[in-house]
C-alpha positions in Angstrom: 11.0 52.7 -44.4 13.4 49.6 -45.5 11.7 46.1 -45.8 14.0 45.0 -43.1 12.6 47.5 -40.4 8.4 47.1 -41.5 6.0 46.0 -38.8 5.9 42.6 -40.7 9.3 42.0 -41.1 9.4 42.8 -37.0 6.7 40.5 -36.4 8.1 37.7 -38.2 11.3 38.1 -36.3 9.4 37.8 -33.1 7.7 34.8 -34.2 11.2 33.1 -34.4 12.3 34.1 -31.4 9.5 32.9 -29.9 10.0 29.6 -31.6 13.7 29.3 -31.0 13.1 30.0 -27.1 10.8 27.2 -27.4 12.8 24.2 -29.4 15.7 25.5 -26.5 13.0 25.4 -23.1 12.1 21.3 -24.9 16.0 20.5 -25.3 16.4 21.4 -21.9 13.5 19.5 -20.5 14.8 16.3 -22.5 17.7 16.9 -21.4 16.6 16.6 -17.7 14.2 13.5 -18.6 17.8 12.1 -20.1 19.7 13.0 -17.0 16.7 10.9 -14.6 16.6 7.8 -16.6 20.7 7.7 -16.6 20.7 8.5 -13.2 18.2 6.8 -10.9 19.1 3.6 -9.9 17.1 0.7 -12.0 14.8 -1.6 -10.1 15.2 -5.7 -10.5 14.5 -7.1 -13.7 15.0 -4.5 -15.5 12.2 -2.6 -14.9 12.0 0.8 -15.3 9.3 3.2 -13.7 7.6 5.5 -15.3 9.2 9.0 -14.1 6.6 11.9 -13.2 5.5 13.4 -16.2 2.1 15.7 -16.9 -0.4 12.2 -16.9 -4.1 13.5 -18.1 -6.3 13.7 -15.4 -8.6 10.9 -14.7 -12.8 11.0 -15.0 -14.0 12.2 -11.9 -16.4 10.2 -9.8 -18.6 12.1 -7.7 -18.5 10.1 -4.1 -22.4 9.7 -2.5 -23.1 10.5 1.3 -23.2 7.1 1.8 -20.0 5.7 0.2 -18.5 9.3 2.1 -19.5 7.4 5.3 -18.8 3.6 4.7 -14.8 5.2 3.8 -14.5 5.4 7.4 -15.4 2.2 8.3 -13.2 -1.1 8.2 -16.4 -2.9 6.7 -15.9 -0.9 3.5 -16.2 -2.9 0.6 -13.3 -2.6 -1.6 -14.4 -5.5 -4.1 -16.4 -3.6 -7.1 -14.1 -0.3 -7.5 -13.5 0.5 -11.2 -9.7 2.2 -11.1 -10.7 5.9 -11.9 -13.0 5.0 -8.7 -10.7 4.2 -6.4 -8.3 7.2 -7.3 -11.3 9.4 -6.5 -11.7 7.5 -3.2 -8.1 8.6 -2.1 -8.5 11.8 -3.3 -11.1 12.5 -1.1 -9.5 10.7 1.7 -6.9 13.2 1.2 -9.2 16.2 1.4 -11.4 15.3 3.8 -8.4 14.9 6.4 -7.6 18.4 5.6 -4.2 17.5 4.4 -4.3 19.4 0.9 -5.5 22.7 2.0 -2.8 22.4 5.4 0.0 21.3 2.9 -1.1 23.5 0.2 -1.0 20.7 -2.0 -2.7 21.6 -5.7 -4.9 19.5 -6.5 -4.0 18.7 -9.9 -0.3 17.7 -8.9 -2.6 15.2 -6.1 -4.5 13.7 -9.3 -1.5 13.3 -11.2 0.6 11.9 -8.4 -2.3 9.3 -7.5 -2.5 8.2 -11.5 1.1 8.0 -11.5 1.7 6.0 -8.8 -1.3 3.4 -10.1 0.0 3.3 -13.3 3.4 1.9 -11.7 2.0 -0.9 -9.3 2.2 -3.9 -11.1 -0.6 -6.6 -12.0 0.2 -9.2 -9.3 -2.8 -11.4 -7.8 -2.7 -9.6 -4.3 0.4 -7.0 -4.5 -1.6 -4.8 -6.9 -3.1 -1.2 -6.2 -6.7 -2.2 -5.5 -4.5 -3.8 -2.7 -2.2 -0.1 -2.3 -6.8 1.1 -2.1 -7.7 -1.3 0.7 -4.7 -0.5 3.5 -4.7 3.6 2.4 -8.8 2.8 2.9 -8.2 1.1 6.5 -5.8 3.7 7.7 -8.1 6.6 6.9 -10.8 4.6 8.8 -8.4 4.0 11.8 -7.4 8.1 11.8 -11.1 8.4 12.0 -11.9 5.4 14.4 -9.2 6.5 16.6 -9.3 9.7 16.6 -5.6 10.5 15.6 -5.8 13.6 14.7 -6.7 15.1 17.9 -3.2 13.0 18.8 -0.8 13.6 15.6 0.4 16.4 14.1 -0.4 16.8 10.3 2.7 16.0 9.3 2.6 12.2 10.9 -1.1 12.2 9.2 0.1 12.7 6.2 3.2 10.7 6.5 0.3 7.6 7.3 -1.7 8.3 4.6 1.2 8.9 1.7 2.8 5.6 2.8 -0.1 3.7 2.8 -0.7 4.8 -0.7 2.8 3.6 -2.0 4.0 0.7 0.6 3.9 -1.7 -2.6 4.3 -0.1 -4.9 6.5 -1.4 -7.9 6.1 -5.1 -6.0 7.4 -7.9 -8.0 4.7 -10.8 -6.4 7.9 -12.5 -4.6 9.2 -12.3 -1.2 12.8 -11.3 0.3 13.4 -14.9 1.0 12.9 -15.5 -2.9 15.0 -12.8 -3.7 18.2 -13.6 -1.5 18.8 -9.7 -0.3 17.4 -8.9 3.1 15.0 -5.9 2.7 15.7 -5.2 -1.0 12.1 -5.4 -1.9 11.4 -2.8 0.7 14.2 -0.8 -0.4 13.5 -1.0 -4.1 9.8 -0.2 -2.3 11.7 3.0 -0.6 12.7 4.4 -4.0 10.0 3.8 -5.9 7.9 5.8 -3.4 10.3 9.1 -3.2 10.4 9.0 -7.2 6.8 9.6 -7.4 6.4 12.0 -4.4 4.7 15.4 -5.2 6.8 18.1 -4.9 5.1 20.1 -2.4 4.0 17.3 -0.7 6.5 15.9 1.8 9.6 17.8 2.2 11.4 15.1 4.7 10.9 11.4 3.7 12.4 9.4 6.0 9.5 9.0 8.4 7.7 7.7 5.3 10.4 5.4 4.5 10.5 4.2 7.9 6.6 3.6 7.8 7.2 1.3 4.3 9.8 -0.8 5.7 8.0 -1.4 9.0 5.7 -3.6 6.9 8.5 -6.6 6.2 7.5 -9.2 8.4 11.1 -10.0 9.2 11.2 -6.8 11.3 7.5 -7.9 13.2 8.8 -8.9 16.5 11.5 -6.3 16.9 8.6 -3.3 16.6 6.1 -5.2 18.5 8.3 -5.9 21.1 9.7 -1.9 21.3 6.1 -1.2 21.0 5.0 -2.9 24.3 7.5 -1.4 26.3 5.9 1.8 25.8 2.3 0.9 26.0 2.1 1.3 29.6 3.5 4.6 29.6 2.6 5.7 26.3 3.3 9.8 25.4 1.8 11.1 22.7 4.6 14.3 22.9 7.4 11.3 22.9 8.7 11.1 19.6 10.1 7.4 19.9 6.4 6.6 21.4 4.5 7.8 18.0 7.5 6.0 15.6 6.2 3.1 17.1 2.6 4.1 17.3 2.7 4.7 13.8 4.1 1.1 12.6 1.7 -1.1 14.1 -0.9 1.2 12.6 0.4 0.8 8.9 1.5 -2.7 10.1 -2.1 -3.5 11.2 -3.3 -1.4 8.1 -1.7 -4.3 5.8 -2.4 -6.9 7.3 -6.1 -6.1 8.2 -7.8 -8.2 5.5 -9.7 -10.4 7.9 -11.1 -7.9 9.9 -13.6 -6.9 6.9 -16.6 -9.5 6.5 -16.0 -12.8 4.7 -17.3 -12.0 1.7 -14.9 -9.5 1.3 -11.5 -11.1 2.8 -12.0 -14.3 1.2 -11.3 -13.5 -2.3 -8.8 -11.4 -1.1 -7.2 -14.3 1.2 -7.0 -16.4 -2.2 -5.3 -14.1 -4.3 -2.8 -14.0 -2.0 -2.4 -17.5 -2.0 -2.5 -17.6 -5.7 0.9 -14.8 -5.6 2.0 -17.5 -2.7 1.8 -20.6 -4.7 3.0 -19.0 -7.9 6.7 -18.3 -6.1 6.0 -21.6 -4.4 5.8 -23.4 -8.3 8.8 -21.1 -9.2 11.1 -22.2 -6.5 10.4 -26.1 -7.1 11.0 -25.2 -10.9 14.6 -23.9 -9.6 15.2 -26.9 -7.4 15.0 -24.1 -4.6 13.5 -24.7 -1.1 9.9 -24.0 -0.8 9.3 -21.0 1.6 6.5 -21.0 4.1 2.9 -21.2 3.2 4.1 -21.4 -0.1 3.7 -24.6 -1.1 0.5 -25.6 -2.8 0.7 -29.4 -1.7 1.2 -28.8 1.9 -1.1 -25.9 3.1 -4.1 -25.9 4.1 -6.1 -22.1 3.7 -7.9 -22.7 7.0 -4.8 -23.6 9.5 -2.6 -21.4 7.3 -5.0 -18.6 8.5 -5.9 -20.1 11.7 -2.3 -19.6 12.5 -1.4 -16.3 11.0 -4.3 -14.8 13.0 -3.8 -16.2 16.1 -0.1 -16.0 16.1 0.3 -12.2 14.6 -2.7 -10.5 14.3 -4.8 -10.9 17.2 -1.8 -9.8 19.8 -0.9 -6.8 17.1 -4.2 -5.7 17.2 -4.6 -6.3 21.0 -1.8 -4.2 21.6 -3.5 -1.2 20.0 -6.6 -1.8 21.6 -4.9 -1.4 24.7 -4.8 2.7 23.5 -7.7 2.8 21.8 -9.9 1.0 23.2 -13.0 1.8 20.5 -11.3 -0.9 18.5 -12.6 -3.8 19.8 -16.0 -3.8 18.8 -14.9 -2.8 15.0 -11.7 -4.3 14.6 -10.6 -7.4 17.1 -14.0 -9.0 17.9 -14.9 -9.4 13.8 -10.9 -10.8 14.1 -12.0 -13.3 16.3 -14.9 -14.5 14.5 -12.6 -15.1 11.2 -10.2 -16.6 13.4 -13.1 -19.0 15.3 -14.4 -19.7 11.1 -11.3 -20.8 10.1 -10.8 -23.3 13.2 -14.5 -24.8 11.8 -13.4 -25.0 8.3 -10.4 -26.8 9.3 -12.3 -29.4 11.8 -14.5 -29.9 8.8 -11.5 -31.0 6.6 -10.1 -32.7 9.1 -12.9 -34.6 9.6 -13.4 -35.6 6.0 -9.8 -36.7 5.5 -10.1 -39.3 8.5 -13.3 -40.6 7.6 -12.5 -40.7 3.4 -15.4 -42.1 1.2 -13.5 -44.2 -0.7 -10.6 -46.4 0.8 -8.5 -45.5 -1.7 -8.3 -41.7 -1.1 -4.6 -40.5 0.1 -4.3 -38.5 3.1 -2.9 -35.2 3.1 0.4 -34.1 4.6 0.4 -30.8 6.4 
């Protein structure tokens, strides 16, 4: 037998195949990683996202019967959540609506897609994940509270749930007044959210889309107003009907702060006026004008509220009632106790400013 043709020489070949095959299976997948940060388009500022890549899984938290049953309520407390916490949260959410064993979605790829799409919404005051947590939280407790499953099809469940998860996500912490282009931050939004899709998850996207760009407030009247045309007459086999249906939930969904108790919406309520005042402080800087409640000399956290409730959430949220009427004792009456606080806070302040202690004490313009 010739050296070249013994079992170790033989072996020794096989090894290199075996490596050669793969140094040529890791060229390919650089060359594919290449080929996704050439081609996708690049989000403002320079900001790349991180592409999907195999992220370790994160420590699991086991969920107790009680937290299980406080998920389903819109008095959840979403305050004291570590992050590996609030991953596990969603998860289950995403289980326990059935949607991973109907969309045979492996669980792994649902961990990964989860830690992925945290690791990509950005630190803002409000526009953050725990924020991406709280409305994904509040739509799983309106699928329960309204029983929408019974109504949807798993598909449109699914579709709620995945866009509630990513509606944010990549969010700069400024507005599309700020940045001049009429629904780019929802578009950059849009993209954002199909990059970091599971595969097996949603085939079709645009509904999700749809369901993300639904929550710019320049489009609020258009939907509300389509949406109460078809109250009346509402079908749950119309397809137009459920479209609509389905953005005042995820519209309601992000907007829903005040309808938790105060010690959970205030906080909340000042971050949000923290991101506010920070583009507010920006725009001055740039000798641009001010947009709305985003001036930190001239609003007032009370009326701003006040107003916002009155004006836009109370007839949203009214409108929904009219379908399912189990939301008034959960939802709209605990929105009209924040909106009856907030006209008390800003009598008080009122009051205060006309009467000053000292006569030297300026008055405030609203």
């Amino acid at each position: 037998m010739s050296p070249s043709s013994s079992p170790v020489e033989s072996g020794r070949r096989a090894e290199i195949a075996k490596c050669q095959g793969e140094i040529e299976r890791l060229r390919e997948e650089l060359a594919k990683r290449s080929l996704w940060i050439c081609d996708s388009p690049c989000p403002p500022a320079s900001r790349r996202l991180t592409p999907r890549r195999d992220v370790p899984s994160y420590p699991k938290y086991t969920l107790s019967p009680e937290t299980i049953e406080a998920l389903k309520k819109p008095t959840f407390d979403i305050r004291q959540w570590a992050p590996n916490e609030m991953l596990s949260c969603i998860e289950y959410m995403f289980h326990s609506l059935g949607l991973v064993n109907q969309f045979n979605i492996n669980a792994i790829t649902l961990k990964r897609w989860l830690l992925s799409v945290q690791e990509n919404y950005r630190e803002n005051p409000f526009h953050n994940f725990r924020h991406s947590f709280c409305v994904t939280q509040m739509m799983h407790g309106m699928i329960q509270l309204c029983g929408l499953q019974a109504r949807l099809k798993p598909i449109e469940i699914l579709i709620l749930m995945t866009s509630a998860v990513c509606h944010d996500l990549d969010h700069p912490g400024l507005n599309n007044t700020y940045r001049k282009d009429i629904m780019k931050l929802e578009k950059m939004e849009e993209s954002s959210a199909r990059e970091h899709l599971p595969n097996n998850t949603v085939t079709n996207t645009d509904g999700m889309m749809e369901l993300i760009l639904a929550t710019d407030m320049a489009r609020h009247g258009d939907i509300m107003d389509a949406f109460a045309q078809c109250l009346n007459v509402f079908d749950d086999q119309n397809q137009e009907h459920v479209r609509l249906l389905e953005q005042v939930l995820i519209k309601c969904c992000d907007t829903s702060n005040e309808v938790r108790p105060t010690q959970v919406s205030e906080p909340w309520l000042d971050c949000l006026l923290q991101e506010y005042f920070m583009q507010g402080d920006r725009e001055k800087s740039e000798g641009l004008p001010v947009s709305p409640f985003m001036d930190r000399d001239r609003v007032w956290k009370s009326h701003t509220q006040r107003a916002f409730i009155t004006s836009t959430l109370m007839p949203m949220l009214e409108s929904l009632t009219k379908l399912f009427p189990q939301l008034e004792e959960v939802m709209l009456q605990p929105l009209r106790l924040a909106r009856d606080r907030y006209q008390q806070l800003g009598e008080g302040e009122m009051a205060r400013l006309e009467v000053p202690s000292e006569p030297t004490v300026a008055s405030v313009s609203i």
